[in-house]
N, C-alpha and C positions, 0 to 999 in steps of 0.2 A: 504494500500500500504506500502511494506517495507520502510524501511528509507535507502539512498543512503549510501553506505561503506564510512566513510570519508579519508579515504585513498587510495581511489579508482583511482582516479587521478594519483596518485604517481605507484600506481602499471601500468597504462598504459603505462607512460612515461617509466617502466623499459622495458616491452616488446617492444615499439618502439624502445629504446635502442639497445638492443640484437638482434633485426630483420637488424637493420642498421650496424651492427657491427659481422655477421654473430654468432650471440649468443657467444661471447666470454662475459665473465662474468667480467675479469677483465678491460675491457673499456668503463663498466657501474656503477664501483662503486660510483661514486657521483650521482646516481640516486637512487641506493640503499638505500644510505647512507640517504637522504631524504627522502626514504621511514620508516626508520628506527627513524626518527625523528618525523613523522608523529606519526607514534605506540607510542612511547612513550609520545605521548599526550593525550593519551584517555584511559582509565580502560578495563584492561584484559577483553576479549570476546566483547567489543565492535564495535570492527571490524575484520569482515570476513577472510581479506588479512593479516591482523596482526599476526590472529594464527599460522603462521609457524613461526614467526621471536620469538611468545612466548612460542611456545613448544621449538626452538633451545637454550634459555635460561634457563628454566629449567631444556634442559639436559644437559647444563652446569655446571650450579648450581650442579645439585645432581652428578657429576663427578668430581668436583672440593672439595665438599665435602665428599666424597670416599677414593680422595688420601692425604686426612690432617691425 
């Protein structure tokens, strides 16, 4: 049996969020933001939900070093 996403939790609460808030994004960021603290608790590819929050970093990174 897989092992539960440990972030999994935090990702429902964003879509509850968003469903009660008709998906405005910006009157869910302290759900986000939780989410995003979650991720950085745990080593890249360890959680499922994480990998978009660690690709948007990435292309950060390699944009921010582009324009040096």
């Amino acid at each position: 049996m897989p092992q539960k996403d440990p972030c999994q939790k935090q990702a429902c609460e964003i879509q509850k969020c968003l469903q009660a808030n008709n998906y405005m994004e910006s009157k869910c960021q302290a759900v986000m933001q939780e989410l995003r603290k979650c991720c950085a608790q745990y080593p890249k590819g360890r959680s499922l939900i994480c990998s978009g929050f660690e690709k948007e970093e990435e292309e950060n990174l390699t944009l921010e070093s582009a324009s040096k």
